[in-house]
C-alpha positions as CSV (number, residue, x, y, z in Angstrom):
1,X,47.1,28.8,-46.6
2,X,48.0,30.5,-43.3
3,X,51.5,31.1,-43.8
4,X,52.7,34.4,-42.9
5,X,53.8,37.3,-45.5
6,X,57.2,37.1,-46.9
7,X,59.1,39.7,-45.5
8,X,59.5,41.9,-48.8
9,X,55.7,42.1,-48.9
10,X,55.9,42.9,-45.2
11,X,58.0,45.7,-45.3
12,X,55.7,47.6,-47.9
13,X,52.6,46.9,-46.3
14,X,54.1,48.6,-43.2
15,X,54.2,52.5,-45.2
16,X,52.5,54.7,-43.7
17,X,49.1,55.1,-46.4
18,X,49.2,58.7,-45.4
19,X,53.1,59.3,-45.7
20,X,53.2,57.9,-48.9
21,X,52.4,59.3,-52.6
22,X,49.3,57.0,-53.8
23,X,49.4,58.6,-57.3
24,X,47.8,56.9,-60.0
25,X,50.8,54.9,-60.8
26,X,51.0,53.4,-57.5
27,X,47.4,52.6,-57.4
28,X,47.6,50.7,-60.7
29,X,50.3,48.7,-58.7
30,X,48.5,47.0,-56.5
31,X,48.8,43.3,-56.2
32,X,46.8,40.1,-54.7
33,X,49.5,39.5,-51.7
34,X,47.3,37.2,-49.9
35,X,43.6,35.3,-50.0
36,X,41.9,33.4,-47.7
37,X,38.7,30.8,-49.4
38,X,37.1,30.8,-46.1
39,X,34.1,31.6,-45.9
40,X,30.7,29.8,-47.8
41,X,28.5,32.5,-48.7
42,X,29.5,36.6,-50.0
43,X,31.0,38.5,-47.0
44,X,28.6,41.4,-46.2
45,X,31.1,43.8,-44.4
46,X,34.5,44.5,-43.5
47,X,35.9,47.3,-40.4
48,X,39.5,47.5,-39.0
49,X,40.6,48.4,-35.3
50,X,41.9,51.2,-34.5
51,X,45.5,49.8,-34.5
52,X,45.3,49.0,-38.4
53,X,46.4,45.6,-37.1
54,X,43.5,43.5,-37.3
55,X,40.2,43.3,-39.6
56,X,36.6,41.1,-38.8
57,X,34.5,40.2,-41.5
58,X,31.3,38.9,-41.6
59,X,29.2,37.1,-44.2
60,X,26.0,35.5,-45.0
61,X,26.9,32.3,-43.8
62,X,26.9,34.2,-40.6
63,X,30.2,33.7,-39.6
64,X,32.4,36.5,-37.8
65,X,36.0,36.1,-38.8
66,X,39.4,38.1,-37.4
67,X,42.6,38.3,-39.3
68,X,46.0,40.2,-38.5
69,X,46.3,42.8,-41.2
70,X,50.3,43.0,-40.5
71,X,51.0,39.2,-40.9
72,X,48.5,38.4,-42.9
73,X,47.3,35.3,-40.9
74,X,43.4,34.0,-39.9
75,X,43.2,34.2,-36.6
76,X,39.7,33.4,-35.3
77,X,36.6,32.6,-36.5
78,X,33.2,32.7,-34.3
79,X,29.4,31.9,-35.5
80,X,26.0,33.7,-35.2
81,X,23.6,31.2,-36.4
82,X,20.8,32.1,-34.2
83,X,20.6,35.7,-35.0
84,X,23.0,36.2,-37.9
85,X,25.5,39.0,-38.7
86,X,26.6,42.1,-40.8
87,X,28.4,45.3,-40.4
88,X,30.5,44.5,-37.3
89,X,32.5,47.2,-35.9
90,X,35.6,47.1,-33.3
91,X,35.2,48.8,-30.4
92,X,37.3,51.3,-28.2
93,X,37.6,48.4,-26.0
94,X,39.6,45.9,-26.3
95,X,38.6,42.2,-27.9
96,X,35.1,43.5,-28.2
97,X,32.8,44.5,-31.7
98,X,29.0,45.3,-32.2
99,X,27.3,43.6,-35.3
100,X,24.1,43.9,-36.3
101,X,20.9,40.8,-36.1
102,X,20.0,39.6,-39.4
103,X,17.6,36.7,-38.2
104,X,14.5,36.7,-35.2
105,X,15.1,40.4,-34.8
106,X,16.5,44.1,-35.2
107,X,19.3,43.9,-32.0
108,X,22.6,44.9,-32.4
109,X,25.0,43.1,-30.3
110,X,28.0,43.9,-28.3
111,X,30.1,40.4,-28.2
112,X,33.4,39.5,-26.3
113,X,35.3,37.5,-28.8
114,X,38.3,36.6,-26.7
115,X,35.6,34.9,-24.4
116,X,32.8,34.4,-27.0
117,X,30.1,36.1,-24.4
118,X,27.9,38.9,-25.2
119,X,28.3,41.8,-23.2
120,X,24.8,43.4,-23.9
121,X,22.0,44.2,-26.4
122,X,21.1,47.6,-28.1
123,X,17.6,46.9,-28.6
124,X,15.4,49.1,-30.3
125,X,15.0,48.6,-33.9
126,X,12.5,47.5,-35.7
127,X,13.6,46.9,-39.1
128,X,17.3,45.8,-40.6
129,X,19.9,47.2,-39.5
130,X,21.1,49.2,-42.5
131,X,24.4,51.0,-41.2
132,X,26.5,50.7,-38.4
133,X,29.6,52.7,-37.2
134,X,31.4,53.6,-33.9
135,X,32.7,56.8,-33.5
136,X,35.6,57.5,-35.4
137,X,37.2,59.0,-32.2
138,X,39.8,56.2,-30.9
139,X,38.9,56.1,-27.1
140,X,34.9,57.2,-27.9
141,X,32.1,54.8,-26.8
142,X,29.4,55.8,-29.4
143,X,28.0,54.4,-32.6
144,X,25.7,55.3,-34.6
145,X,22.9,53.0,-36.7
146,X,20.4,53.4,-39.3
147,X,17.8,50.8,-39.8
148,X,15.0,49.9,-42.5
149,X,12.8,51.1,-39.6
150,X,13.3,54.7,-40.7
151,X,15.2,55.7,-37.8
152,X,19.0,56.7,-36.8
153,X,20.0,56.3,-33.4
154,X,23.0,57.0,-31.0
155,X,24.6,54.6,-28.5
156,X,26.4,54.7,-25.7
157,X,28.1,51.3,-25.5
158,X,27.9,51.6,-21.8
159,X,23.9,51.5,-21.9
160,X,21.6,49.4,-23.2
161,X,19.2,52.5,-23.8
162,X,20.0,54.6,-27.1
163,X,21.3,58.6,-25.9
164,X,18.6,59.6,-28.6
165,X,16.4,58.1,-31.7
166,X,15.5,60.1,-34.7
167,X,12.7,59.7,-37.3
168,X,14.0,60.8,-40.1
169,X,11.6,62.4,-42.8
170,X,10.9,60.4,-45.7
171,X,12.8,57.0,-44.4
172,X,9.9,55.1,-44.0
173,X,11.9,52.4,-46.2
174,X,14.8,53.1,-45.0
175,X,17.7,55.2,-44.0
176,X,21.6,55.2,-44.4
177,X,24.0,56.9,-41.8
178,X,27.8,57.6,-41.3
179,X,29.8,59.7,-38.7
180,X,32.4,62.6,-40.4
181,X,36.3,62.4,-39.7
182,X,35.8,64.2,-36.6
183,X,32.8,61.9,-35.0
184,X,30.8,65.8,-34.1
185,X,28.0,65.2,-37.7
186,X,26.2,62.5,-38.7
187,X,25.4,62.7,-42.3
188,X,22.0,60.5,-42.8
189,X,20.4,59.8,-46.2
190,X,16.8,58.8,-46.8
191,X,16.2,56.9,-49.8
192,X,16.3,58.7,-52.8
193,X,15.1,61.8,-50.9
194,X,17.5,64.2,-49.2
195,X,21.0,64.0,-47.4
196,X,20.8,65.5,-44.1
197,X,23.7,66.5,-41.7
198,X,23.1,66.2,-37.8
199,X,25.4,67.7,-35.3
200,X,25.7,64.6,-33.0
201,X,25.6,66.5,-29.6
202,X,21.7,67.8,-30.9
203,X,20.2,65.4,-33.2
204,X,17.1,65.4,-31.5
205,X,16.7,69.6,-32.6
206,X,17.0,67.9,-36.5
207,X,19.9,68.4,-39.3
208,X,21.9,71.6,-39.3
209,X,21.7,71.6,-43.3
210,X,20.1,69.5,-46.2
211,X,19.4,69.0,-49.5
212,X,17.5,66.7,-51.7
213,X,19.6,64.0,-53.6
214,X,19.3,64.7,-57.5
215,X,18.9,60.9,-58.2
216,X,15.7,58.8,-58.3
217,X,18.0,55.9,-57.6
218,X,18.6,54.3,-54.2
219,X,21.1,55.6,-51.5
220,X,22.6,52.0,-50.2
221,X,25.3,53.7,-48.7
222,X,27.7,56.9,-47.4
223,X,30.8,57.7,-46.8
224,X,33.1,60.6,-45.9
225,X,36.2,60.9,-47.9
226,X,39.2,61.0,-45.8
227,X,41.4,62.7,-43.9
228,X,39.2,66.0,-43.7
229,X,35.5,64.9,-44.6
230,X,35.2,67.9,-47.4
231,X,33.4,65.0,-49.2
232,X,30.9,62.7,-49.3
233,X,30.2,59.5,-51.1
234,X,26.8,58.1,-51.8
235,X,27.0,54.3,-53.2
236,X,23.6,54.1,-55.3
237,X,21.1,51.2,-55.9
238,X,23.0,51.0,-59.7
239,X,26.7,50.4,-58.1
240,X,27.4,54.1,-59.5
241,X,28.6,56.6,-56.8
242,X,28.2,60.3,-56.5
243,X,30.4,62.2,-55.2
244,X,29.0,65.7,-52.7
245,X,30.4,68.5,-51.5
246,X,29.9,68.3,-47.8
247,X,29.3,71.8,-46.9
248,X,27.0,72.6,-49.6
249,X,25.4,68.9,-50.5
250,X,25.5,69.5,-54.2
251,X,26.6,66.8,-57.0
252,X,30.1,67.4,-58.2
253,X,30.2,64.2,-59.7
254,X,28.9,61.1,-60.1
255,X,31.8,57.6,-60.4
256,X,30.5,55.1,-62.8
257,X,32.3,51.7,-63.9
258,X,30.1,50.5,-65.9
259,X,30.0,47.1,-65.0
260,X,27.9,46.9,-62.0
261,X,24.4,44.8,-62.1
262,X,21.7,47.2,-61.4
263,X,19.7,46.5,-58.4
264,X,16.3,48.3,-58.8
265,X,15.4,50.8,-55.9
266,X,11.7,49.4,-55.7
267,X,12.5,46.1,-54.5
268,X,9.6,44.6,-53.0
269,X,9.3,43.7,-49.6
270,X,10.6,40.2,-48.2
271,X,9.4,38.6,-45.0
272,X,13.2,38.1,-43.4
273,X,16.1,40.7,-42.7
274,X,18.4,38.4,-44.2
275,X,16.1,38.3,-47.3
276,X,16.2,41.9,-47.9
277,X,20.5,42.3,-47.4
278,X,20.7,39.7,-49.8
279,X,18.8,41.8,-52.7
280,X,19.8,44.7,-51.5
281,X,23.2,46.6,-51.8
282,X,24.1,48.7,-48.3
283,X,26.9,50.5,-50.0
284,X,29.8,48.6,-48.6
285,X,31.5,48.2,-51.6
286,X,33.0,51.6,-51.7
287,X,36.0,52.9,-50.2
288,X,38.8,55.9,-50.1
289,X,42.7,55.9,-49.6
290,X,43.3,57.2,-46.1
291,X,45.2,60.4,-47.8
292,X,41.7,61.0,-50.1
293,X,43.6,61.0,-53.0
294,X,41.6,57.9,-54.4
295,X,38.2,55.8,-54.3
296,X,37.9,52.2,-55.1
297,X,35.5,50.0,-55.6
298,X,34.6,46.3,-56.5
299,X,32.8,45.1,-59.0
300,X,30.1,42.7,-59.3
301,X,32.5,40.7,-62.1
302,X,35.1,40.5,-59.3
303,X,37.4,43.3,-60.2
304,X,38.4,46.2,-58.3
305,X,38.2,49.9,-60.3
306,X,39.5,53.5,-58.6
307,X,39.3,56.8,-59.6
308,X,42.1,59.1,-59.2
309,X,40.3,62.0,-56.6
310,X,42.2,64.9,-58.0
311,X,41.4,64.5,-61.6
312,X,37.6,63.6,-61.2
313,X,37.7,67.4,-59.0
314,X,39.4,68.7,-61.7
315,X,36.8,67.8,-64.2
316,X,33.6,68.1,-62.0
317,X,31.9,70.9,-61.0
318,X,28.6,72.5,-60.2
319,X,27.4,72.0,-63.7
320,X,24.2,70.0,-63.8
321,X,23.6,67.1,-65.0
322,X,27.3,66.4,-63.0
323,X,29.8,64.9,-65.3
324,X,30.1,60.8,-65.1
325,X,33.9,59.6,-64.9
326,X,35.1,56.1,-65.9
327,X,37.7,54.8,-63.7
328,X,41.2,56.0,-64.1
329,X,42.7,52.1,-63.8
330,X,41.7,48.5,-62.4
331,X,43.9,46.3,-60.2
332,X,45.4,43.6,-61.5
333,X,43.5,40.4,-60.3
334,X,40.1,39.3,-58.7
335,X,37.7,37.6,-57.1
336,X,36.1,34.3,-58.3
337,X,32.8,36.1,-57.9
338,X,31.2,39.4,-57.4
339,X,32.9,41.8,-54.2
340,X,30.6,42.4,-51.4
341,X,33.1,44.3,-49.6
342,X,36.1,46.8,-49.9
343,X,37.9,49.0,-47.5
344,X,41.6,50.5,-47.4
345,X,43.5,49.9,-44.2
346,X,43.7,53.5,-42.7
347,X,47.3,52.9,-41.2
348,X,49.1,50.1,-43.4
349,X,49.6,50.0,-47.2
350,X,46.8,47.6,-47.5
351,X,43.4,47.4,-49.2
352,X,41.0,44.7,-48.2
353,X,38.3,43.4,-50.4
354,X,35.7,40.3,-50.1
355,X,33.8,38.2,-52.3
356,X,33.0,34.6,-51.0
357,X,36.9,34.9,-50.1
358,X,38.8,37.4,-48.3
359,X,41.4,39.3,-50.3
360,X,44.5,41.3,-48.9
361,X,45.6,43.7,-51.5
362,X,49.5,45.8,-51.4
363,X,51.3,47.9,-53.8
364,X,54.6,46.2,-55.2
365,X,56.2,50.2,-54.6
């Protein structure tokens, strides 16, 4: 079950994703190289370090786990029973994430997993923990979160006190936030209410630019479409995602499969953290090839859909109501049960995806 890649496999995961032509054709050729039944409960989020080499996981039954990307071998697994765990992030230092509390309270938590310490607490919080991210600059010690609390704040991983905390108008039920390419904006989105861009070095003077979101659904998620950030992607309450233009925040398009459950965006309140992630959907689902010229997405009947980026541009435009586009193809496999997470290795051919099982995904090009 642990058994390395065979080295044909091997020596096509190794391409460079942003050296190599991932047209529509290759995309269609992607393949199940590798899965790993480990885990007992839906993974809740998935981040690579900045090497490409390695990937943590983490899941409701609040277990953190490591695997090498490049061998595709389990490496380590570590658990979080007393507080729980989502959206854990590598650091810029080595053998070292953050992850979010999901039980007794609203910390985030910087852990040592070569010695299986915690190094400190960003305490602060007061709701879930919505979104998490470190700076997407390699040798940067900041991360951003957003929380059910209505608030987005900025870390230095060196402190335990945040560099600033924003209220962010109209989150009083919650807020979703991601860094841009270059880790200098913060794009934050309030519900169903407005997307707002922050220029990180003067959050505390409010967003640069914004614009409300011409949905009444649910934002459960953003992010910025790679390499350049021109774009952004909001993953909605219905599993449909929009697509933005960054500079100008209007609805180009909006990416619908079709076969999403809808999750309603007037969920009532539970008592626990952990109650609310698992009826809620924090938009982690969603990701983009590292040279932009896809998005993908899994599906709550275990498939995985993309969109080819260039033809939904060249049939979206200002135009309201924005045009709705069916995938252009769907992988062949899937999970035994619907995908909680997906994200594209940003420096191997390799997509990662997670249901109750972790799935490494290759092209056979």
């Amino acid at each position: 079950m642990n058994a390395k890649l065979d080295s044909e496999t091997l020596n096509v995961l190794r391409k460079d994703p942003l050296q190599a032509a991932l047209t529509t054709s290759a995309l269609t050729d992607f393949y199940i190289a590798k899965q790993f039944p480990d885990n007992k409960a839906l993974i809740t989020s998935v981040d690579f370090d900045i090497t490409g080499t390695h990937c943590i996981t983490t899941s409701r039954d609040e277990s953190l786990r490591i695997y090498d990307c490049a061998s595709g071998t389990r490496e380590q697994v570590s658990y979080s029973k007393k507080y729980g765990c989502n959206l854990a992030q590598f650091t810029a230092q080595p053998g070292c994430v953050a992850y979010a509390s999901t039980k007794i309270n609203d910390t985030v938590r910087y852990l040592s997993y070569e010695t299986n310490q915690f190094i400190r607490y960003f305490a602060g919080h007061t709701g879930m923990v919505t979104s998490l991210q470190r700076s997407p600059n390699a040798q940067s010690t900041s991360m951003v979160s957003a929380s059910m609390d209505g608030t987005v704040r900025l870390w230095n991983l060196d402190t335990v006190k945040p560099v600033c905390t924003v209220n962010i108008e109209g989150g009083k039920n919650g807020v979703a936030a991601a860094y841009d390419p270059s880790g200098m904006v913060v794009a934050v989105a309030a519900e169903s209410q407005a997307i707002q861009l922050y220029d990180v070095r003067k959050m505390t003077k409010g967003p640069f630019t914004s614009a409300p979101i011409t949905s009444k659904l649910t934002v459960a998620g953003l992010k910025f479409m790679p390499p350049t950030g021109d774009y952004i992607l909001l993953a909605m309450s219905d599993g449909s995602i929009m697509l933005l233009d960054a500079f100008q925040l209007t609805t180009l398009a909006v990416l619908s499969s079709a076969t999403h459950n809808a999750i309603s965006p007037t969920i009532a309140p539970v008592a626990s953290a952990l109650g609310q992630m698992q009826q809620q959907c924090f938009g982690q689902k969603i990701t983009a090839t590292p040279d932009g010229r896809a998005v993908i997405a899994g599906n709550d009947n275990g498939g995985i859909v993309f969109w080819d980026f260039d033809t939904v541009l060249a049939n979206s435009g200002s135009k309201q109501p924005p045009a709705v586009h069916a995938p252009n193809g769907t992988w062949n496999g899937s999970h035994d049960g619907p995908v909680g997470v997906c994200a594209f290795n940003p420096l191997l051919m390799e997509c990662v995806t997670g249901s109750q099982s972790l799935t490494l995904w290759t092209s056979i090009y």
